[in-house]
KEMARVEX-476677 format. One record per residue (C-alpha): chain; x, y, z. Coordinates in nm, 2 decimals, always signed. Each point is the difference from the previous one (the first is absolute). Layout:
+-------+--------+--------+--------+
! chain !      x !      y !      z !
+-------+--------+--------+--------+
!     A !      X !      Y !      Z !
...
+-------+--------+--------+--------+
This chain:
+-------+--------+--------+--------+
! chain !      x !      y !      z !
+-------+--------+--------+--------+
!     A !  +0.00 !  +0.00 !  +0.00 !
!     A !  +0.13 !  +0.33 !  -0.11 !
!     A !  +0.05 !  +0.24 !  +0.31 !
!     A !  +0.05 !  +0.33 !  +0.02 !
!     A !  +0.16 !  +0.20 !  +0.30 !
!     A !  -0.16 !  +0.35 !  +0.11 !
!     A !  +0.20 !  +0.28 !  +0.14 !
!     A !  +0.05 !  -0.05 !  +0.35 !
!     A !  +0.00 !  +0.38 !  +0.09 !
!     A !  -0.29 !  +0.11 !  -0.27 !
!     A !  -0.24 !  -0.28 !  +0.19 !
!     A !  +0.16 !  +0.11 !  +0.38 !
!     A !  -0.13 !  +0.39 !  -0.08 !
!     A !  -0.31 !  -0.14 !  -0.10 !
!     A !  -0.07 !  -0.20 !  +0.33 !
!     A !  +0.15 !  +0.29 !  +0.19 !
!     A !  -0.32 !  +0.21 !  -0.16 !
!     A !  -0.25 !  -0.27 !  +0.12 !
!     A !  +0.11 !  -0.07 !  +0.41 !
!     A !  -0.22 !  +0.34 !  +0.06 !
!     A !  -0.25 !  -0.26 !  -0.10 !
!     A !  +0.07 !  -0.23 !  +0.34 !
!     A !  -0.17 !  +0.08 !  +0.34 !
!     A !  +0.31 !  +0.11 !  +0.19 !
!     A !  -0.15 !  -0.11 !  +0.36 !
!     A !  -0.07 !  -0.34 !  -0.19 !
!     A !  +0.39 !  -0.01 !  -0.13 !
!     A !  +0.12 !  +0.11 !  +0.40 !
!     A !  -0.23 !  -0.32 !  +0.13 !
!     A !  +0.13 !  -0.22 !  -0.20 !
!     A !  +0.33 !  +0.10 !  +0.00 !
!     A !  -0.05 !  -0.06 !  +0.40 !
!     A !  -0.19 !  -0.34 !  -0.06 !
!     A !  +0.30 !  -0.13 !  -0.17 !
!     A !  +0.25 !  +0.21 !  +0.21 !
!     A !  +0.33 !  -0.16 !  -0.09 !
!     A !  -0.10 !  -0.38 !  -0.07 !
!     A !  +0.07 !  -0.19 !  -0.28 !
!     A !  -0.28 !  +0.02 !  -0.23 !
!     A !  -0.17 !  -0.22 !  -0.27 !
!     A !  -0.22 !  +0.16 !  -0.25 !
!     A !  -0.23 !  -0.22 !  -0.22 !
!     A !  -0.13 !  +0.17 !  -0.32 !
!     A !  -0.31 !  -0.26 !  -0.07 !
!     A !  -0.15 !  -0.06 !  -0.30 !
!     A !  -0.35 !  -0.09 !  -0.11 !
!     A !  +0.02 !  -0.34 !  -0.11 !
!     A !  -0.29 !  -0.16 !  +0.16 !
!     A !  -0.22 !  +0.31 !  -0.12 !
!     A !  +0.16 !  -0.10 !  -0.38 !
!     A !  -0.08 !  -0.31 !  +0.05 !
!     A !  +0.38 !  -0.13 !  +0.01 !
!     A !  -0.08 !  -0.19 !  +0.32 !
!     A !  -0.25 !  -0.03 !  +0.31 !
!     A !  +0.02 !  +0.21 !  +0.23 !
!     A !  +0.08 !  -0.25 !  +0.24 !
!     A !  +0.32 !  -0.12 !  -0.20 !
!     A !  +0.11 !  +0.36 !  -0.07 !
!     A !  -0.01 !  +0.05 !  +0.39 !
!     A !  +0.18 !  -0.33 !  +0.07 !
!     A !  +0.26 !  +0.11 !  -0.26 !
!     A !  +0.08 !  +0.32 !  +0.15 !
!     A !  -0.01 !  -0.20 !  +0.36 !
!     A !  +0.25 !  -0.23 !  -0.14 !
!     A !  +0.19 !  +0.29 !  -0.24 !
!     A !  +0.10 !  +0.17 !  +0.31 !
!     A !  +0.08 !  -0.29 !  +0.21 !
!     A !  +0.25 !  -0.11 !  -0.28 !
!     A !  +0.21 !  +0.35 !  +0.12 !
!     A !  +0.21 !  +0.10 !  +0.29 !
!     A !  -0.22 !  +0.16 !  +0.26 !
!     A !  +0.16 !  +0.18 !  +0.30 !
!     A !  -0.19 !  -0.04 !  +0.31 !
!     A !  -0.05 !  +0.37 !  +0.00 !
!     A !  -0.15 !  +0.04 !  -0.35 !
!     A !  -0.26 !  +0.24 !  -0.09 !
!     A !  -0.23 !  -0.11 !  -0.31 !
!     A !  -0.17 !  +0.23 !  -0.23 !
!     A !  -0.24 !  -0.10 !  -0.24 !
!     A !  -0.05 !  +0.25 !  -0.26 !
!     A !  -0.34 !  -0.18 !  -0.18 !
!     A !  -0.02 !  +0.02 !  -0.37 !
!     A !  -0.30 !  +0.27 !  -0.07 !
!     A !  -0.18 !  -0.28 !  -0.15 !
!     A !  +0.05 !  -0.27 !  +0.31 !
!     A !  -0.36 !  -0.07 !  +0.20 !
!     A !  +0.00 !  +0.17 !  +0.33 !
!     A !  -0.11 !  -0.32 !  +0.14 !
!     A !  +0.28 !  -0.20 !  -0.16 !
!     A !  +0.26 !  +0.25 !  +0.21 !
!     A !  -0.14 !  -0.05 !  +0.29 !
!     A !  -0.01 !  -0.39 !  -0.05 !
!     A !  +0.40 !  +0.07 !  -0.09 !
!     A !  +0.08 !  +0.22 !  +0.31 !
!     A !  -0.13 !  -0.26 !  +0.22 !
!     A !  +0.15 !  -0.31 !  -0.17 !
!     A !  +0.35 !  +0.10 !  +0.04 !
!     A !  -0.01 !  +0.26 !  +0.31 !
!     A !  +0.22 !  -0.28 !  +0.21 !
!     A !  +0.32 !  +0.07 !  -0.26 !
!     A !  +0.01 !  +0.35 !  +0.14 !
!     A !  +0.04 !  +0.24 !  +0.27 !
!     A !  -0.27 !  +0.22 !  -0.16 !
!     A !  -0.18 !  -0.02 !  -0.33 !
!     A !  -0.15 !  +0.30 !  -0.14 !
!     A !  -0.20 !  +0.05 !  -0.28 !
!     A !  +0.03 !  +0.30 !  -0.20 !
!     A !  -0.34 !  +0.04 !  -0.14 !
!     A !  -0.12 !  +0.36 !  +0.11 !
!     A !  -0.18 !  +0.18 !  -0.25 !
!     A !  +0.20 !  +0.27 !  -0.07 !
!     A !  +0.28 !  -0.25 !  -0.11 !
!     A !  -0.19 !  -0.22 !  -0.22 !
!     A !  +0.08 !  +0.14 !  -0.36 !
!     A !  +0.28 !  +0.18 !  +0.11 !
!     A !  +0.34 !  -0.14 !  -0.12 !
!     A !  +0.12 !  -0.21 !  +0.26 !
!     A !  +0.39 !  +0.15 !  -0.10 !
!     A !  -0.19 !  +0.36 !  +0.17 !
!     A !  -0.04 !  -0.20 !  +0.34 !
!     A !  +0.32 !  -0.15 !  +0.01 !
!     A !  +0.22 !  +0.29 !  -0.09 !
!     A !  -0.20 !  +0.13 !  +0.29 !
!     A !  +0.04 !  -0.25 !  +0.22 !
!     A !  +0.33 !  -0.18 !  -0.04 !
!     A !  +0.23 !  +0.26 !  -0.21 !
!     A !  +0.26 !  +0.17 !  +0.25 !
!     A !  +0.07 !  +0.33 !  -0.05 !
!     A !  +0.32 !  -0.09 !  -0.19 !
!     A !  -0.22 !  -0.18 !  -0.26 !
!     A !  +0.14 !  -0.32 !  +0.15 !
!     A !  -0.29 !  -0.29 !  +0.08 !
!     A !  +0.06 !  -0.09 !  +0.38 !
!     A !  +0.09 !  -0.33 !  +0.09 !
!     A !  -0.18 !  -0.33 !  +0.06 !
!     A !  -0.25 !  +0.04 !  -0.28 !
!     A !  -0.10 !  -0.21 !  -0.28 !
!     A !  -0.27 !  -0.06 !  -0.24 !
!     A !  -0.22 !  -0.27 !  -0.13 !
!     A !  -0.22 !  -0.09 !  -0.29 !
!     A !  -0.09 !  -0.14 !  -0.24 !
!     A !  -0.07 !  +0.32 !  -0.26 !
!     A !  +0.14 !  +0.23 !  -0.19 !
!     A !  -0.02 !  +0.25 !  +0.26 !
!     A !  +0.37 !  -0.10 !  +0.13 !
!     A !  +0.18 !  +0.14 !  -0.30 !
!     A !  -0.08 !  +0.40 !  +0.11 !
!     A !  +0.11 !  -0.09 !  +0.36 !
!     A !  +0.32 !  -0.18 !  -0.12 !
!     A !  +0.08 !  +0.30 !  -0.25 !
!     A !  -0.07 !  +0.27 !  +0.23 !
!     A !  +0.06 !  -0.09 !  +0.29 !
!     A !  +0.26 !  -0.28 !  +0.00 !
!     A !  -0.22 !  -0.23 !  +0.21 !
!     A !  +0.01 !  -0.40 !  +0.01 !
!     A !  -0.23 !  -0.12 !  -0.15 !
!     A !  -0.10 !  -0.40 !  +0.02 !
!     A !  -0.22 !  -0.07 !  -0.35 !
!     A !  -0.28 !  -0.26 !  -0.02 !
!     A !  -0.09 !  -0.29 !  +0.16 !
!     A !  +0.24 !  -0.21 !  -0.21 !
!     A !  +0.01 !  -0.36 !  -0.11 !
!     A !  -0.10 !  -0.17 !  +0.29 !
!     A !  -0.33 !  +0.23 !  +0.10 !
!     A !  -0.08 !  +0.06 !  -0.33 !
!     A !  -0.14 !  -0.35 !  -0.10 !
!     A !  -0.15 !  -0.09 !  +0.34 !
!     A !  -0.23 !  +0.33 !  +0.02 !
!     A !  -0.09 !  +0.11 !  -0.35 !
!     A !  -0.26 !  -0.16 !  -0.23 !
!     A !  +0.20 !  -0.23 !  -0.26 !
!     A !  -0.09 !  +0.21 !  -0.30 !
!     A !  +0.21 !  +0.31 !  +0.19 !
!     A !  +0.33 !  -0.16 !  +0.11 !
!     A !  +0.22 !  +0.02 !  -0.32 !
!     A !  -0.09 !  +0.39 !  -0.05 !
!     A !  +0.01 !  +0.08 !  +0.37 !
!     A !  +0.37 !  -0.16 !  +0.03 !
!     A !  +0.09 !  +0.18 !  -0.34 !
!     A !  -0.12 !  +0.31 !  +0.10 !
!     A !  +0.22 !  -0.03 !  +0.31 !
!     A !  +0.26 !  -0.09 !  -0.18 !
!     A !  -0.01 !  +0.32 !  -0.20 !
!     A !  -0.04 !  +0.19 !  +0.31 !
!     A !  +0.32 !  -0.12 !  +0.20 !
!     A !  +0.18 !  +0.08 !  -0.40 !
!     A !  -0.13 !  +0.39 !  +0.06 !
!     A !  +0.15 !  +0.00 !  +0.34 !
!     A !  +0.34 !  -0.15 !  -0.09 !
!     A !  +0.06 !  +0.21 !  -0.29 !
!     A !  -0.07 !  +0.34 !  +0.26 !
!     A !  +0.26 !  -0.13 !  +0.27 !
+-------+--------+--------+--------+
């Protein structure tokens, strides 16, 4: 797939022009919610709501997604919902995997939810420097990693992979769920 890299700066002004956007009490509670823990952030996708998978299996593949990782006792989890995920769905999520984490939060206000997440997270995690603190990763299984990695430098773990893949989706969407995957960890490799 034929990629094309966006000026770093030109997209940085941009988002600089939008955080007037962001509730700045709601940016100073979270900021204290997560204080200085190591924190988790799950970008979900809609894939029970396309039809990709039941909701039960896309909940027990994020369950067992963020299992698969290294959790600090101490970790914070945010879970910034996809704006087409079912409230109900989230909720299900939050409660199925709140024993991984110190705290999970779900990031679902409605101020937030058509507002580019990379506006929050400049916000939130970006130190005055422009460095991203420490302890912070991100996970998913969209393309929504790719602005995260080339702004911000962030980790970023990509799709469910090989093993999750098969067990959770319906057979007709494994082979273009692993590709598009595929084509996502590409994009990130060719940015670092």
């Amino acid at each position: 797939m034929k990629t094309l890299v966006l000026d770093k700066l030109e997209l940085l002004i941009t988002l600089e022009k939008l955080k007037g956007l962001v509730d700045l009490d709601y940016v100073l509670q979270l900021k204290q919610k997560i204080d200085c823990n190591p924190v988790l952030i799950l970008l979900t996708s809609n894939f029970s709501e396309a039809q990709r998978m039941s909701e039960e299996n896309e909940i027990n593949a994020y369950r067992q997604f963020l299992s698969s990782q290294k959790i600090e006792p101490n970790t914070i989890l945010l879970i910034k919902p996809h704006p087409r995920d079912g409230n109900i769905k989230i909720q299900r999520l939050q409660s199925k995997i709140s024993d991984l984490f110190a705290n999970t939060l779900v990031l679902s206000e409605p101020h937030l939810f058509f507002l580019p997440f990379e506006v929050l997270f400049a916000q939130v995690f970006l130190q005055s420097d422009m460095s991203v603190r420490d302890n912070i990763k991100v996970l998913t299984g969209s393309s929504a990693c790719l602005s995260l990695n080339l702004l911000f430098n962030v980790p970023c773990v990509v799709g469910f992979g090989e093993k999750i893949t098969p067990q959770f989706f319906y057979e007709n969407y494994v082979d273009g769920r692993l590709e598009h995957e595929q084509y996502l960890k590409v994009a990130i490799e060719k940015n670092e």
